[in-house]
KOLPA-322975 format. One record per atom (N, C-alpha, C, O): residue in one letter; x negated, y negated, z. Coordinates in steps of 0.05 Angstrom, whole numbers, padded with zeros to 5 digits, always signed. Layout:
residues N
aXYZ
...
***
This chain:
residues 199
x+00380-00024+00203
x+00374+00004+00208
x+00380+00020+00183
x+00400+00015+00169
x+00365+00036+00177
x+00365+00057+00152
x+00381+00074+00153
x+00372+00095+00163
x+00409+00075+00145
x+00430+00090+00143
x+00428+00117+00118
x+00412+00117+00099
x+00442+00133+00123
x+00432+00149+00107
x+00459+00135+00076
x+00477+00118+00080
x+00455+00147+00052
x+00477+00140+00038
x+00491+00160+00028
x+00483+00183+00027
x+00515+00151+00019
x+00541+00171+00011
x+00531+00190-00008
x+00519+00180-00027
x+00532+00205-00006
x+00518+00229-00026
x+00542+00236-00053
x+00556+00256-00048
x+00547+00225-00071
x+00556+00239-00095
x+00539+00276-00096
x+00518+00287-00091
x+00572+00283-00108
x+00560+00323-00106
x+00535+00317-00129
x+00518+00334-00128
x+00530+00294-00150
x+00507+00301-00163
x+00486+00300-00159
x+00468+00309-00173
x+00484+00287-00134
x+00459+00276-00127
x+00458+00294-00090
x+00452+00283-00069
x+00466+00323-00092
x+00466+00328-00070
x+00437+00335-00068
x+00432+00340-00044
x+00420+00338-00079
x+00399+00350-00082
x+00369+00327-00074
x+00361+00309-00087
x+00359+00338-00047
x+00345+00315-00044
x+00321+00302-00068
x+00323+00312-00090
x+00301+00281-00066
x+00281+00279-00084
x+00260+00304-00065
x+00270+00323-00053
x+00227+00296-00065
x+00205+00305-00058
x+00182+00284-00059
x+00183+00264-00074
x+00165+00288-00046
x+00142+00273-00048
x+00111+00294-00050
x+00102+00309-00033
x+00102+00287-00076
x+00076+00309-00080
x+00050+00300-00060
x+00046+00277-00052
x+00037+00317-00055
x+00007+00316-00044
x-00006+00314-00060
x-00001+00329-00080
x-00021+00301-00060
x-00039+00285-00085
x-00070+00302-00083
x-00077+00313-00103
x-00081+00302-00068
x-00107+00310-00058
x-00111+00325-00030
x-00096+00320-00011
x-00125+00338-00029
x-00137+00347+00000
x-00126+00371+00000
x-00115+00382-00019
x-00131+00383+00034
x-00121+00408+00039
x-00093+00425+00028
x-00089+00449+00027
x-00078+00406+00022
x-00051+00410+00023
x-00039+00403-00013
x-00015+00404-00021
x-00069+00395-00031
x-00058+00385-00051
x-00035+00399-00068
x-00033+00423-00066
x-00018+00386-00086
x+00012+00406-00101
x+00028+00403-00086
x+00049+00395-00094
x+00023+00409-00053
x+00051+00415-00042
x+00063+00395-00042
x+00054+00373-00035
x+00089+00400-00052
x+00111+00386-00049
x+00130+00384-00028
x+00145+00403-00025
x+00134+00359-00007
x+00156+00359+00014
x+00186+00352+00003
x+00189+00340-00019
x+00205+00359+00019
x+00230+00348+00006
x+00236+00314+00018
x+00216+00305+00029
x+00248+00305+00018
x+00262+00276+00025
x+00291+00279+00032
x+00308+00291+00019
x+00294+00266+00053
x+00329+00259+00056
x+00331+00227+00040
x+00316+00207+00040
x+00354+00232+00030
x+00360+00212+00016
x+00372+00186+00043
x+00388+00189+00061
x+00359+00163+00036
x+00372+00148+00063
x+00363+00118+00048
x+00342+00112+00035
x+00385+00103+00055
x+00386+00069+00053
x+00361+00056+00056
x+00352+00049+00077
x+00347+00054+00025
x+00319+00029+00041
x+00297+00052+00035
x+00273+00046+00033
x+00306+00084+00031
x+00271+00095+00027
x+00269+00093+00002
x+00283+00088-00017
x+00240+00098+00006
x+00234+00080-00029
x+00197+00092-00026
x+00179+00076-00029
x+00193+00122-00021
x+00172+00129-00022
x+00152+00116-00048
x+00157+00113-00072
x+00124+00111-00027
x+00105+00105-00053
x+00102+00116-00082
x+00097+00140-00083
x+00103+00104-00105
x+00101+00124-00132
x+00067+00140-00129
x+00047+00136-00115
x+00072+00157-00148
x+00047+00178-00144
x+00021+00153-00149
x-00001+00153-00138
x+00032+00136-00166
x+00002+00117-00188
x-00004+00106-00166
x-00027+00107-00157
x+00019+00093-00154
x+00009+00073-00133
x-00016+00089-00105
x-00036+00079-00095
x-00004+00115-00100
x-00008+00124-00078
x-00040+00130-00082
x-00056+00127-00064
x-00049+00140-00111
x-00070+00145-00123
x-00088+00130-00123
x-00111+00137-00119
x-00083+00107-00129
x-00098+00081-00123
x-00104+00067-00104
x-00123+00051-00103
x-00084+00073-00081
x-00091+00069-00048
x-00116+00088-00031
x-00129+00078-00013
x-00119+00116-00043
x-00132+00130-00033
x-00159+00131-00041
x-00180+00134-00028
x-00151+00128-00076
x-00176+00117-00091
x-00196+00093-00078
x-00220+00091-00081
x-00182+00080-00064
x-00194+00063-00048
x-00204+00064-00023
x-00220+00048-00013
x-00193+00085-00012
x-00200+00087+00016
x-00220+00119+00018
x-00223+00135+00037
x-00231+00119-00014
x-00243+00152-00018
x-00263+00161+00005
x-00267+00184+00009
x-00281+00130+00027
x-00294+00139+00041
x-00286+00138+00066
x-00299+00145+00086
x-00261+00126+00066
x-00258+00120+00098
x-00231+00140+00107
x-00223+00135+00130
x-00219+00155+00096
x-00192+00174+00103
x-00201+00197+00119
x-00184+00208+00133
x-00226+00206+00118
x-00241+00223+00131
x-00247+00217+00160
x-00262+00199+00166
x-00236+00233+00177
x-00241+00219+00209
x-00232+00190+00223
x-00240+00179+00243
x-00213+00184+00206
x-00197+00156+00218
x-00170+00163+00237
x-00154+00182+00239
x-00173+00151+00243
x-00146+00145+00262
x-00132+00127+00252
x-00137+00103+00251
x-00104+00146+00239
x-00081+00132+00220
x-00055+00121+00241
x-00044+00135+00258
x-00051+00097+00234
x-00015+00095+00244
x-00002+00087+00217
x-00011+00069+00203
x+00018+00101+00211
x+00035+00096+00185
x+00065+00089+00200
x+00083+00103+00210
x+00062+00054+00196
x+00087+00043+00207
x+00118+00044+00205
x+00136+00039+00221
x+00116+00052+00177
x+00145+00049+00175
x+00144+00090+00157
x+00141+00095+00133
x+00146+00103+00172
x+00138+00132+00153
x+00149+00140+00133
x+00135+00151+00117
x+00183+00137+00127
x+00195+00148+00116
x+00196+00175+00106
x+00204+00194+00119
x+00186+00176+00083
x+00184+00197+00075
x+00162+00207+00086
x+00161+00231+00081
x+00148+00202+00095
x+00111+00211+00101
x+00095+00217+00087
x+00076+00233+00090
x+00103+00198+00060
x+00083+00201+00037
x+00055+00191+00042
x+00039+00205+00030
x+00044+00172+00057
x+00036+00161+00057
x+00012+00177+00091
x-00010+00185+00088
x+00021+00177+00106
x+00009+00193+00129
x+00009+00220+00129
x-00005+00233+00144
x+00021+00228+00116
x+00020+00264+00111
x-00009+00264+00090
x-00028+00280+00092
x-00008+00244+00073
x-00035+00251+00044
x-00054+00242+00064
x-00074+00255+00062
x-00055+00223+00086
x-00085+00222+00097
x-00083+00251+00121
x-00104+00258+00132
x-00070+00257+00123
x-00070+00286+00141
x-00086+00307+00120
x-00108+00317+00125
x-00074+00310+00097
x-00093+00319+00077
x-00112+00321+00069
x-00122+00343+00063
x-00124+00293+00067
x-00142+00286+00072
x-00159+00283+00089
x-00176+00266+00084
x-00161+00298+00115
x-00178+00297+00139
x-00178+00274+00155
x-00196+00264+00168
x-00161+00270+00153
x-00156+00244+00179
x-00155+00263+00200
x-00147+00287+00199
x-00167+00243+00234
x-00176+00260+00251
x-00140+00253+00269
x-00134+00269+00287
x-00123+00234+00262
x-00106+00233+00277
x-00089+00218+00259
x-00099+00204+00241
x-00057+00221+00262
x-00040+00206+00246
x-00009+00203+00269
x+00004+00222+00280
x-00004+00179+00270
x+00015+00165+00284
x+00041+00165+00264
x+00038+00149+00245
x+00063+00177+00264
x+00077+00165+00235
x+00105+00163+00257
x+00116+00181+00270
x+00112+00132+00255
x+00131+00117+00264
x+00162+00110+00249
x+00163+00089+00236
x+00180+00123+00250
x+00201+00121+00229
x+00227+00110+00249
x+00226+00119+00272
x+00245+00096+00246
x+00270+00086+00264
x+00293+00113+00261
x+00305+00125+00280
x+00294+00118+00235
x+00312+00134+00227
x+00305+00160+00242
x+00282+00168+00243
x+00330+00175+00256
x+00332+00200+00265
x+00332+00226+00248
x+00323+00249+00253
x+00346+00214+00222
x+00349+00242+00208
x+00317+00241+00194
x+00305+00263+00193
x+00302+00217+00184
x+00275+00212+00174
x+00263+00225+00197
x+00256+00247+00189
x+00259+00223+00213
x+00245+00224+00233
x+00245+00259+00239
x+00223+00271+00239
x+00267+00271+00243
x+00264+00301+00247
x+00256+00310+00232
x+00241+00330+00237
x+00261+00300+00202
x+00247+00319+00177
x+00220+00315+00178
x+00206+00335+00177
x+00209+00289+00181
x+00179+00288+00187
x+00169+00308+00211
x+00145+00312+00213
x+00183+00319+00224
x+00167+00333+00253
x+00167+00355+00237
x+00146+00368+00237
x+00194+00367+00214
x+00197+00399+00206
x+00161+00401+00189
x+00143+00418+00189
x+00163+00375+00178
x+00144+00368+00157
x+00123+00375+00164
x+00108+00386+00148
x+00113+00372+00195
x+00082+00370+00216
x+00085+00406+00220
x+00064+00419+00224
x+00114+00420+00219
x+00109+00443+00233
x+00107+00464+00204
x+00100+00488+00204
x+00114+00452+00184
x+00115+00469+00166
x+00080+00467+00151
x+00074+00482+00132
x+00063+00448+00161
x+00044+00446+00158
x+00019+00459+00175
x-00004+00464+00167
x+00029+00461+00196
x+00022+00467+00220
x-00008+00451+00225
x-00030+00462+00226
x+00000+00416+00228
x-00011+00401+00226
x-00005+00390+00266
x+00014+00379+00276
x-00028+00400+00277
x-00021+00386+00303
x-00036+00361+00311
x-00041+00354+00334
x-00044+00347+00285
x-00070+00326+00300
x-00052+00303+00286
x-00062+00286+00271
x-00028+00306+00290
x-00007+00290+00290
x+00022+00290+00306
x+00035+00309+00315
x+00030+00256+00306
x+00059+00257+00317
x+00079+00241+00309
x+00071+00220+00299
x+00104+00243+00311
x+00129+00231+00299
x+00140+00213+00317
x+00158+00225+00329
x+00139+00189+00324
x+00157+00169+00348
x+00170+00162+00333
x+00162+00149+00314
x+00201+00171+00336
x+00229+00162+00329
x+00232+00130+00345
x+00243+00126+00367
x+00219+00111+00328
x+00223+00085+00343
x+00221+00069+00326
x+00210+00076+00304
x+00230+00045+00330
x+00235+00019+00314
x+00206+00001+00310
x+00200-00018+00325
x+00192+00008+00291
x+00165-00003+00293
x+00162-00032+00304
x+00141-00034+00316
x+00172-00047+00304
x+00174-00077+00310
x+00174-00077+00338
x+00160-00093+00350
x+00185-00064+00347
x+00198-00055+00387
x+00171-00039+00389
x+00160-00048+00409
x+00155-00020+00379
x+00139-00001+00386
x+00109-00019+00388
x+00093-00015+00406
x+00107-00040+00363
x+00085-00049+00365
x+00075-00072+00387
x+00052-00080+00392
x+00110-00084+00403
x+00107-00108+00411
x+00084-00098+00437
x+00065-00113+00442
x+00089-00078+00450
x+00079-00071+00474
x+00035-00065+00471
x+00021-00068+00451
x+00029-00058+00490
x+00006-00055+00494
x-00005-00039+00489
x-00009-00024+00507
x-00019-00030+00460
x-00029-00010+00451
x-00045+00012+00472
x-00062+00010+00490
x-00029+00034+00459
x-00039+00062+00480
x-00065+00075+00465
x-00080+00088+00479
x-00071+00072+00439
x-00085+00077+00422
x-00095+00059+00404
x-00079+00041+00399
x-00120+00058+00390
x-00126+00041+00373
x-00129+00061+00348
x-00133+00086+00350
x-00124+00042+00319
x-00127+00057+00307
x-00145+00041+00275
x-00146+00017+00269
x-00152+00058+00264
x-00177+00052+00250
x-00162+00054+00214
x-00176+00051+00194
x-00144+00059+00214
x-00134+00062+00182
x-00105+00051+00190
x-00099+00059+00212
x-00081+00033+00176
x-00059+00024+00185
x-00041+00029+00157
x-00049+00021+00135
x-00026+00037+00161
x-00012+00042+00131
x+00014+00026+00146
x+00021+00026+00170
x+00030+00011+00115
x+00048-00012+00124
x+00064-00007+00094
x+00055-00012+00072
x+00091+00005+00103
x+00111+00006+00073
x+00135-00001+00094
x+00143+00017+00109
x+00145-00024+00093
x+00168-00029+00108
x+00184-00032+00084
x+00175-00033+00061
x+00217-00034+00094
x+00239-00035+00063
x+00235-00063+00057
x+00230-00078+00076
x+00235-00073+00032
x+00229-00095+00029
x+00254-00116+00032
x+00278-00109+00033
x+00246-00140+00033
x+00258-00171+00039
x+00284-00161+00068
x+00309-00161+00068
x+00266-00155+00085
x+00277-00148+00113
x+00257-00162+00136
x+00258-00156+00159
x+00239-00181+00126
x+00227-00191+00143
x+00215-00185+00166
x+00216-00198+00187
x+00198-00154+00159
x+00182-00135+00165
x+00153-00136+00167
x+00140-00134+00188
x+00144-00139+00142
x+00112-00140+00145
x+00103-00158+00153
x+00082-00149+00163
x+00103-00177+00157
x+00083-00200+00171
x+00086-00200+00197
x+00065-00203+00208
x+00108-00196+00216
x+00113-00189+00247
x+00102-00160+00248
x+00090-00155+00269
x+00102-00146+00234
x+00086-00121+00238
x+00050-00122+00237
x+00036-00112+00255
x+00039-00135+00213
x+00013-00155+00222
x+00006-00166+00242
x-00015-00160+00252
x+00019-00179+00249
x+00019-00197+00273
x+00014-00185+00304
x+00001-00191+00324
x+00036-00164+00295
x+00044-00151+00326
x+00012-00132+00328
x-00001-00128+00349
x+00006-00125+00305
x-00029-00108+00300
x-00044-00123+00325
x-00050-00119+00348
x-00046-00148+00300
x-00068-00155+00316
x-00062-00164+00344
x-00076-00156+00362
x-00042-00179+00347
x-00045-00184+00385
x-00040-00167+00410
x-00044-00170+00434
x-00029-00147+00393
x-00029-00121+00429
x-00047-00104+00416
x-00043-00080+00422
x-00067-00108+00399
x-00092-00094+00408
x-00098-00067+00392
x-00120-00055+00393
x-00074-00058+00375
x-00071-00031+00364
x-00104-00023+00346
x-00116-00002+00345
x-00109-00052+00334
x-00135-00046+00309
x-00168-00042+00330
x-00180-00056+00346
x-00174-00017+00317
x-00210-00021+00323
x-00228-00042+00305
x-00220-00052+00284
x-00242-00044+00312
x-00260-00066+00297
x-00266-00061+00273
x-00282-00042+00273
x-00260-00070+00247
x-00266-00062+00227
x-00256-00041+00211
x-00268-00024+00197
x-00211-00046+00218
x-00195-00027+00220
x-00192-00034+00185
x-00201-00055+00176
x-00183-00020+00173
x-00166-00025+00154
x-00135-00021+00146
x-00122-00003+00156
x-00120-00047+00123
x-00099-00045+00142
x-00090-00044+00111
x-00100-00059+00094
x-00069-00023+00105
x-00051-00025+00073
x-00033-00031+00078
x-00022-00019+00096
x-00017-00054+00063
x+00002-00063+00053
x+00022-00067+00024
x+00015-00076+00002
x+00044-00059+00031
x+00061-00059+00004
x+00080-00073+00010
x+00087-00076+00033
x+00094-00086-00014
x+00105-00110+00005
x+00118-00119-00023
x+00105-00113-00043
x+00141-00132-00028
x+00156-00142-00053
x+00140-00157-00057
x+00128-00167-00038
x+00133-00163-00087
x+00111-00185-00094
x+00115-00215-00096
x+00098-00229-00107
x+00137-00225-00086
x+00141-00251-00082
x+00131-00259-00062
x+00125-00283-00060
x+00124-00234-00030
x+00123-00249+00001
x+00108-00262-00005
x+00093-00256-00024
x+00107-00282+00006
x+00079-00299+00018
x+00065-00286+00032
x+00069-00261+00033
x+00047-00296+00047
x+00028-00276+00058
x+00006-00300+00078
x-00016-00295+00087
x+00020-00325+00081
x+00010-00348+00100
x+00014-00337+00132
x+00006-00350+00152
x+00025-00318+00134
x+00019-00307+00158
x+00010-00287+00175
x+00015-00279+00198
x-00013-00279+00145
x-00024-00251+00150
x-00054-00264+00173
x-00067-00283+00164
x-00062-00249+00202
x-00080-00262+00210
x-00104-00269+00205
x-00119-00253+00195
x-00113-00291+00211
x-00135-00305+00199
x-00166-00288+00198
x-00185-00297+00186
x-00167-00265+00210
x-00192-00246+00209
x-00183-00225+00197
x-00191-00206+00210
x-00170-00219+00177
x-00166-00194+00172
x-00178-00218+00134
x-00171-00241+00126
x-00197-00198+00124
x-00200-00203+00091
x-00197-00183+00073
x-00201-00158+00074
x-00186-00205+00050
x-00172-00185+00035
x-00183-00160+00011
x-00174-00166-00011
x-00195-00144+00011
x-00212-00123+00002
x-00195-00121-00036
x-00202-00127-00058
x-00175-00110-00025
x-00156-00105-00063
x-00126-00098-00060
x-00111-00087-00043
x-00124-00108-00080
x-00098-00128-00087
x-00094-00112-00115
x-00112-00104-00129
x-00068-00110-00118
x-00061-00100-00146
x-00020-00100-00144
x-00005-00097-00125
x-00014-00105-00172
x+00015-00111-00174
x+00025-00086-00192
x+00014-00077-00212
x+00052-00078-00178
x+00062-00050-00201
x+00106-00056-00197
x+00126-00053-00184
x+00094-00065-00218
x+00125-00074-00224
x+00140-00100-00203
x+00130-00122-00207
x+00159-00098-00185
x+00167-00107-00162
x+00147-00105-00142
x+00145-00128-00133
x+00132-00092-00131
x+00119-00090-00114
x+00085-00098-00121
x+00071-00095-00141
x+00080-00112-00088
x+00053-00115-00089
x+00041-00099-00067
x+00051-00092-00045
x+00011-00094-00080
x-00006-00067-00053
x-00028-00077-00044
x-00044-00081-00062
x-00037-00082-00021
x-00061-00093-00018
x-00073-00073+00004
x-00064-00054+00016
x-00107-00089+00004
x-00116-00063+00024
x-00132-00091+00037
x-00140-00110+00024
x-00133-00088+00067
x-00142-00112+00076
x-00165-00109+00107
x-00153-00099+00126
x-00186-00114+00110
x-00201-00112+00135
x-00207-00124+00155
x-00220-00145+00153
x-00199-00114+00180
x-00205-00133+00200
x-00236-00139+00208
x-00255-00124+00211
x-00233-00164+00211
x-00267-00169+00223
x-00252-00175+00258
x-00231-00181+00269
x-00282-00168+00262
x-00275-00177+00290
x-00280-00211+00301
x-00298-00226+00296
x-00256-00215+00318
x-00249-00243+00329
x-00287-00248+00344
x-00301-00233+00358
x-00290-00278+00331
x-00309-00286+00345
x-00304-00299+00369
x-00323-00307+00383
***
């Protein structure tokens, strides 16, 4: 669980995470500092969207692990028609709601829940764009894959981003999802990947 950490008085001052594009571009949100967040860098985040330039428009986002809400706040920005942002952490989690109201973004919501526990159950929604930044070597992303595809969460021809330490393996990412782009930035690897539908 994502604890928050000891705050030295120098570091009382939280980070931020910029809006890159869209309605909301410049603005800057703040961050609580907490064990394990590790918001996307701007290059990276630029290059994810760069990728997804035609499909962020009218998707239905779940951003699994939210943290900061770097990542589901820029497709809110971006005209996404719905955004799911899932965080465990309580104090993550309230700031993401201040985040929705200081935006006055209502075609979104915040479940203070343990994504792993949230995904096991029977999808109430499907969703068409999947953003995946879990803390790394916690043995996260591939049960979060997994849990996608078998209770049903993905529409046909969902797309699914992943970041992920660049050593995982990835032998248990499911057998219909292909892999679109791939790119490495330091420790970390980002991929963007599509489900076909099960024959």
């Amino acid at each position: 669980m994502k604890q928050p950490k000891t705050r030295s008085s120098s570091a009382a001052q939280p980070g931020f995470v910029r809006i890159i594009s869209g309605k909301w571009r410049g603005k800057r949100l703040p961050v609580a500092d907490a064990l394990g967040l590790r918001p996307t860098t701007d290059r990276v985040k630029e290059t994810l969207f760069n990728w997804l330039m035609h499909d962020t428009a009218q998707s239905t986002v779940l951003d699994c692990f939210a943290g900061s809400g770097s990542l589901g706040i820029e497709a809110l920005s971006r005209y996404a028609a719905f955004v799911t942002l899932v965080e465990k952490a309580p104090a993550l989690a309230k700031q993401l709601q201040q985040h929705l109201l200081q935006l006055k973004a209502d075609n979104a919501e915040v479940l203070n829940k343990d994504c792993l526990s949230f995904l096991q159950q029977a999808a109430k929604r499907q969703y068409s764009l999947v953003l995946i930044d879990p803390p790394f070597r916690q043995d996260l992303a591939l049960p979060c894959c997994q849990a996608l595809e078998q209770n049903g969460w993905l529409t046909d021809n969902a797309l699914i981003y992943l970041e992920t330490e660049k050593e995982l393996a990835l032998n248990a990412i499911p057998a219909n999802w292909q892999l679109l782009k791939e790119n490495i930035a330091g420790q970390l690897a980002y991929r963007l990947w599509l489900r076909q539908q099960q024959k």
